[in-house]
C-alpha positions in Angstrom: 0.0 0.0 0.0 1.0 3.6 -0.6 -0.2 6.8 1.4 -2.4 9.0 -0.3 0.0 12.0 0.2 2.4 9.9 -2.1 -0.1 9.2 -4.9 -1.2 12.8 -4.9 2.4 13.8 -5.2 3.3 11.2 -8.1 -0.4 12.8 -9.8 1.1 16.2 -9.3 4.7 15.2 -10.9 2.7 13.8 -13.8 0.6 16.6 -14.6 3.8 18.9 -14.5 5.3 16.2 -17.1 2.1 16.2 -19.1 1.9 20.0 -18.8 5.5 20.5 -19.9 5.4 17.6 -22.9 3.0 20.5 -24.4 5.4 23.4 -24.9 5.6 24.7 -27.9 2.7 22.4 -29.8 -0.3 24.3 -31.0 -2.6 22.0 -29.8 -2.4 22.3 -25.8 -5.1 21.5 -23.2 -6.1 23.7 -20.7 -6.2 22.5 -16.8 -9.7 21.6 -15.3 -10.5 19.7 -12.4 -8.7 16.4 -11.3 -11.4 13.8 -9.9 -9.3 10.4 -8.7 -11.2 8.1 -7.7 -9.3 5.0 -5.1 -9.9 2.7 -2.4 -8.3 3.4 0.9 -7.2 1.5 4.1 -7.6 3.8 7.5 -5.1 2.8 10.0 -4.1 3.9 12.8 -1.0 3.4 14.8 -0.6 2.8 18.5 1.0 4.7 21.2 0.5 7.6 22.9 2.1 9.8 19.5 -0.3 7.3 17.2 -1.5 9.2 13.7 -4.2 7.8 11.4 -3.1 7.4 7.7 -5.0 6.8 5.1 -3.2 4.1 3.0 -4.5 3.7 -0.9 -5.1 -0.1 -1.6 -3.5 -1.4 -4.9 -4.0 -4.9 -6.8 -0.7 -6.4 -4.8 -2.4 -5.3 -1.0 -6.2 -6.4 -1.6 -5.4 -9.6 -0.5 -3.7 -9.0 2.3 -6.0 -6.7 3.4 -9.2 -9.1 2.5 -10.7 -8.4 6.4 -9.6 -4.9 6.8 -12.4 -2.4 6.5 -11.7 -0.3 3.0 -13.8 3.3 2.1 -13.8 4.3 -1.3 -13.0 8.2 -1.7 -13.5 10.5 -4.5 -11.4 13.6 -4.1 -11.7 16.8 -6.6 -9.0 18.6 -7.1 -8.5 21.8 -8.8 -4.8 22.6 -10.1 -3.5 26.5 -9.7 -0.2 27.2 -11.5 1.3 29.3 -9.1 5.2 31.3 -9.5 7.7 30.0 -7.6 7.2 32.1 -4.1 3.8 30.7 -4.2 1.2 33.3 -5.6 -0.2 33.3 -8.1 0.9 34.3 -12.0 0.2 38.2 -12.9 -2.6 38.3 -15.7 -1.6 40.9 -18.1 -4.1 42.7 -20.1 -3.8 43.9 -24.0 -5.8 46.1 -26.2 -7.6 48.9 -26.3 -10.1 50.0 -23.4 -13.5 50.0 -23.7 -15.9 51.8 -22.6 -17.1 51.0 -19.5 -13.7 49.1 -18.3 -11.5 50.4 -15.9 
């Protein structure tokens, strides 16, 4: 099993692949939302400093985990491209103003 932090970074690091592949082509995509849809373990460890984690079941752990109760999760995601001190990219503005705009 893998965390779901770890999936939703490998998902990120693909997108920015898929994103990149693009450069330069005419025909580009534009970025909508990301529905993932998985099957996820809760466990929780023991002790006093014990977290929950939410563990994404693949093909090689469903047998393993055949008695272990499993919730299916869809999570929606919506991808900002952001500059690299996190805010986001200035939208700059061309043509002549209309009347009306400010």
């Amino acid at each position: 099993m893998i965390d779901l932090s770890d999936m939703i970074r490998a998902l990120r690091h693909e997108l920015n692949a898929a994103g990149s592949d693009g450069e330069g082509d005419p025909l580009r995509f534009e970025l909508g939302p990301v529905e993932i849809e998985t099957t996820v373990a809760v466990e929780r460890e023991a002790g006093a400093g014990g977290k929950v984690r939410f563990r994404v079941v693949t093909a090689e752990s469903e047998g393993r985990l055949a008695g272990a109760p499993t919730q299916r999760i869809t999570l929606t995601l919506h991808p900002k491209v952001v500059a690299a001190d996190g805010t986001p990219p200035r939208r700059l503005i061309s043509g002549t103003t209309l009347p009306g705009e400010r």
